[in-house]
C-alpha positions as CSV (number, residue, x, y, z in Angstrom):
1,X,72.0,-8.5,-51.6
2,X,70.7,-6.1,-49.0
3,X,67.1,-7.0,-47.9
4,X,64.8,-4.2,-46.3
5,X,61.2,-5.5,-44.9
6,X,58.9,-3.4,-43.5
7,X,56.1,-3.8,-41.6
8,X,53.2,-1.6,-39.3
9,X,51.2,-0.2,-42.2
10,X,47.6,-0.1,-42.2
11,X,44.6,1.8,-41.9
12,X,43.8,4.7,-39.0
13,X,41.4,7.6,-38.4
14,X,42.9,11.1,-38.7
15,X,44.5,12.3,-35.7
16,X,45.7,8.9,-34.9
17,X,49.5,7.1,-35.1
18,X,51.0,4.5,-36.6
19,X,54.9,3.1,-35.8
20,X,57.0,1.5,-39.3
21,X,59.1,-0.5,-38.7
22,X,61.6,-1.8,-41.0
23,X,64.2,-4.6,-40.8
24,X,67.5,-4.6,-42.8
25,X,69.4,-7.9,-43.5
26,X,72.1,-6.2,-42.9
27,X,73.4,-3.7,-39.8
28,X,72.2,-0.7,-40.0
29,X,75.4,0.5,-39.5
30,X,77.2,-0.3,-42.5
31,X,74.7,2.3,-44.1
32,X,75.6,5.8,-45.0
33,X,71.6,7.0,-44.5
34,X,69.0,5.0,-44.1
35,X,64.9,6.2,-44.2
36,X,61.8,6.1,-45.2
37,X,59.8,7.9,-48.8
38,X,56.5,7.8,-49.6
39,X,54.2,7.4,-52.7
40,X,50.8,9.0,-53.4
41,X,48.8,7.7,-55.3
42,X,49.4,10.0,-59.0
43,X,52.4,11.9,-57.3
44,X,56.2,11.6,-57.2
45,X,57.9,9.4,-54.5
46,X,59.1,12.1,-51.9
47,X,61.3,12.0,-49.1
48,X,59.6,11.4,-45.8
49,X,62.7,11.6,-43.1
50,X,66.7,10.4,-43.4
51,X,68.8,8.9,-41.0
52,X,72.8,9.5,-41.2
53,X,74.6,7.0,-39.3
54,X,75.9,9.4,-36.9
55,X,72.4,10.4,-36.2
56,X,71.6,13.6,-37.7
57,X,67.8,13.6,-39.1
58,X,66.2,15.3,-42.1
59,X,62.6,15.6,-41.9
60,X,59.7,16.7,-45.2
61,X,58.4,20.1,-44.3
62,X,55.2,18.3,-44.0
63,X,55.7,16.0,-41.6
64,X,58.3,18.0,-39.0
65,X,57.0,17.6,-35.7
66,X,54.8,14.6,-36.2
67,X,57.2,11.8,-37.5
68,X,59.8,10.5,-35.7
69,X,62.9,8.4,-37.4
70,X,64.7,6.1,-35.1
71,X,66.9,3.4,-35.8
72,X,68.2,0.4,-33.1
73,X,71.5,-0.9,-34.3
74,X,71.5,-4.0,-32.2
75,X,68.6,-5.1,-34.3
76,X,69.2,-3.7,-37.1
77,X,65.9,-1.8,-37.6
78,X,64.4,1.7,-38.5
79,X,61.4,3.0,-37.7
80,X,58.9,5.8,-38.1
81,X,56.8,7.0,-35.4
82,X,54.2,8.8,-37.5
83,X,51.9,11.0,-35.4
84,X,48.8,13.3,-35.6
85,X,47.9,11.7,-39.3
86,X,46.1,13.2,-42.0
87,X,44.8,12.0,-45.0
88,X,47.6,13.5,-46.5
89,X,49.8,10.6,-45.3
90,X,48.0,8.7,-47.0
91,X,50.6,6.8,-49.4
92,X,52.3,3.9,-50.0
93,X,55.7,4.0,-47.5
94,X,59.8,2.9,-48.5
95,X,62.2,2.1,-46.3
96,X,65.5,3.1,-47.6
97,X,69.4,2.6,-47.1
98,X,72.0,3.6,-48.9
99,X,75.8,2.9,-48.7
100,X,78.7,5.7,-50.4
101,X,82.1,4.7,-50.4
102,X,84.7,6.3,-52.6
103,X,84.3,3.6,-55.4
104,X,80.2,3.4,-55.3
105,X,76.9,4.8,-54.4
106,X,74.3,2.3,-54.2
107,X,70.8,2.7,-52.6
108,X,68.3,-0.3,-51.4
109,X,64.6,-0.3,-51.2
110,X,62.0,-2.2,-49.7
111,X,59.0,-3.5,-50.7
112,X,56.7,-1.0,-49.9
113,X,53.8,-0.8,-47.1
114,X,50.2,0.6,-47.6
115,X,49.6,3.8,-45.0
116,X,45.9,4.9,-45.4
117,X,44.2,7.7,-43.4
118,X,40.4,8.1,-43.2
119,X,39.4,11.6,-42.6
């Protein structure tokens, strides 16, 4: 079973940055895409930024130019350089991987970490 643990959430002032990290049990490059959503509180989860394996990026309208999605395949990691924060970030934050073969699609999750921005 695929494990995904993140870790770098916490509180900051607007205007500040915060790096996510996230650590797979698995290389990063058996994955198909691997990213990161988010969760407001009373809102749907929404796509923050994807990672393809090959490298190609997909950013939220919201946060192009700010965030940063980066992943180190020697340690299997993927992180999110999140700069210039609103409160708007404010949300609960997913790292996600998901691996598509011809037989299966199946997408992994981890726990969650808190991201909270003080205006």
């Amino acid at each position: 079973q695929v494990q995904l643990v993140e870790s770098g959430g916490g509180l900051m002032q607007a205007g500040g940055s915060l790096r996510l990290s996230c650590t797979a049990s698995e290389s990063t490059l058996s994955f198909t895409n691997t990213g990161w959503w988010r969760q407001a509180p009373g809102k749907q989860r929404e796509l923050v930024a994807l990672l393809s394996r090959a490298g190609s990026t997909n950013y939220a309208d919201s946060v192009k130019g700010r965030f940063t999605i980066s992943k180190d395949n020697a340690k299997s990691t993927v992180d999110l350089q999140m700069n210039s924060l609103t409160p708007e970030d404010t949300a609960i934050y997913y790292c996600y991987a998901e691996r598509n073969t011809l037989e299966s699609h199946r997408t992994y999750w981890g726990q969650g970490t808190q991201v909270t921005v003080s205006s």
